[in-house]
N, C-alpha and C positions, 0 to 999 in steps of 0.2 A: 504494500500500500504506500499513494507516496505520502511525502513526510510534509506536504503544505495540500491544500484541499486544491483540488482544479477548480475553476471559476466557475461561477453560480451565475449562469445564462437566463435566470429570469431576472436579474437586479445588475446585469454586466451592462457597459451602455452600448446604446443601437449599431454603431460601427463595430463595435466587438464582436455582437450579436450575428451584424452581417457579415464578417469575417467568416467568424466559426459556420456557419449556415452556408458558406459558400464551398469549403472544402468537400472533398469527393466524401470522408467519412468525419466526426469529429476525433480525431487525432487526441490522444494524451499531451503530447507535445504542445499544441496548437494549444488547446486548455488550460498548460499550464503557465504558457506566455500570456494566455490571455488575463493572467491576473495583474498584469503590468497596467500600465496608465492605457485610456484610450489609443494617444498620439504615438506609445512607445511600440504598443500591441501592432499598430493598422503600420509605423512605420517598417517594423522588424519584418512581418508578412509581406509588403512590396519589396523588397530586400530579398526576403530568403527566393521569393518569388520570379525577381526579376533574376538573379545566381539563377537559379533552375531552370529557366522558359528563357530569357533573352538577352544572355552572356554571348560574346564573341570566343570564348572558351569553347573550346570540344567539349561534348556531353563525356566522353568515355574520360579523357584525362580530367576532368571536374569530378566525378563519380571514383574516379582511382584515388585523388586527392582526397575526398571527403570520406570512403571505406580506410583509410590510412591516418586520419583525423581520428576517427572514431576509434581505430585499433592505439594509435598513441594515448588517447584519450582516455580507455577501457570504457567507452560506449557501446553497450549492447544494444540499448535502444534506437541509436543512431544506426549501427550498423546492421542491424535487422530490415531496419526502414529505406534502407539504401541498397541493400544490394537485388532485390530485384529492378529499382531504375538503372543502377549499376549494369544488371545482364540485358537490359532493354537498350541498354545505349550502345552493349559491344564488349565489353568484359568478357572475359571467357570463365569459365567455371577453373580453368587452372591457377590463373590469376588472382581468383577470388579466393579460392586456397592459399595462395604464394604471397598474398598483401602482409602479414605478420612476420614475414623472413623475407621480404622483397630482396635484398642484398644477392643473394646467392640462388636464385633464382631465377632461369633461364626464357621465363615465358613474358617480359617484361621488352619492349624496344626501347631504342635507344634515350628517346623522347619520356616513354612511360617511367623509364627509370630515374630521367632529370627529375621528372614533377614530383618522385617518390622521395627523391631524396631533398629537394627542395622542403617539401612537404612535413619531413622531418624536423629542418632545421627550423623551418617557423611554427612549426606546431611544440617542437619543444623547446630550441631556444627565441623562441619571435623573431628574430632576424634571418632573416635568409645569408648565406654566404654568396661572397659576389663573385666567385669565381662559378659556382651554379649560376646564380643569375645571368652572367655574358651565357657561358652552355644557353640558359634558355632561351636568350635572346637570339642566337642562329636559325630556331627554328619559332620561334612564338613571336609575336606585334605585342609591344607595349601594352595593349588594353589587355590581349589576354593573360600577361602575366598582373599587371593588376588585381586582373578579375580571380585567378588564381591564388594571390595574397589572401583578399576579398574570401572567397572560400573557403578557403585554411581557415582563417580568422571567426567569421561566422559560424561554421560551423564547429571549432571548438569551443565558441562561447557557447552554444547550443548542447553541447556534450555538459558542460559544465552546469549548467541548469540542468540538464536530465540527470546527470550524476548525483548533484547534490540534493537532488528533489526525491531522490528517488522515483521519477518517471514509470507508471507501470506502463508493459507493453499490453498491448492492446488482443484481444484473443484472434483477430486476424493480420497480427503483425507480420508483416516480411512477405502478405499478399495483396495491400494496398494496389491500387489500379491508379497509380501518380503517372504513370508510364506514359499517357494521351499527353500528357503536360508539359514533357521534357521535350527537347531539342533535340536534334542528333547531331 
């Protein structure tokens, strides 16, 4: 159970209200952001929203970055909820095994293994090293690595409320239908 009550949608206010009413199911996650201020709730959802639907980021190296968030993180919630947009966007079922030992693991390209080790460095020292950064910059445009930062970053503040909330999963966790929603 988690450890703060999720929002109480009949006394939540009406942008909240339509938030949560707009999603495909209501979400734990979603519920428990929604106990945030109106402006913080409605802004974090365009946010996580616009990341997901209309980043100039690859869907599949966004989804490798944020299962790699979540596994630095020890998000279960996170990583349940993501890996099937994860196999929707191109992930392969080896990879999805190989994200916790990325290093020595062979089913990674060249590119997936910058964003993983990138991935690292900002998700556990915040900074990325700049000698990855040029590596990304041969193959990615400045917005996408932004939006990559962007990613890493959101989504471990997101691991870090569900962690500390204790976040339950949902009994059709990890079969969510987000999939219509994402990019490729």
């Amino acid at each position: 159970m988690a450890l703060l009550p999720y929002v109480d949608e009949s006394t939540a206010p009406e942008k909240t209200r339509e938030i949560l009413g707009n999603t495909p199911r209501k979400l734990n996650v979603a519920r428990m952001m929604a106990n945030a201020s109106e402006a913080v709730f409605h802004n974090f959802s365009r946010l996580g929203n616009a990341l997901l639907t209309k980043g100039k980021l690859d869907s599949k190296l966004r989804e490798i970055a944020i299962l790699r968030t979540a596994k630095v993180s020890s998000s279960v919630y996170e990583w349940t909820q993501h890996v099937p947009i994860a196999i929707a966007v191109g992930v392969s079922d080896d990879q999805l095994a190989a994200i916790d030992k990325w290093e020595s693991a062979t089913c990674f390209n060249d590119l997936e293994r910058l964003v993983l080790r990138f991935t690292d460095e900002v998700a556990r020292g915040v900074k990325g090293k700049k000698e990855t950064l040029a590596a990304l910059q041969k193959h990615l445009g400045q917005g996408e690595i932004v939006e990559l930062i962007m990613s890493i970053g959101f989504w471990g503040m997101v691991a870090r409320v569900l962690e500390t909330t204790e976040v339950d999963l949902e009994d059709f966790a990890g079969k969510v239908n987000l999939l219509a929603r994402t990019k490729k």
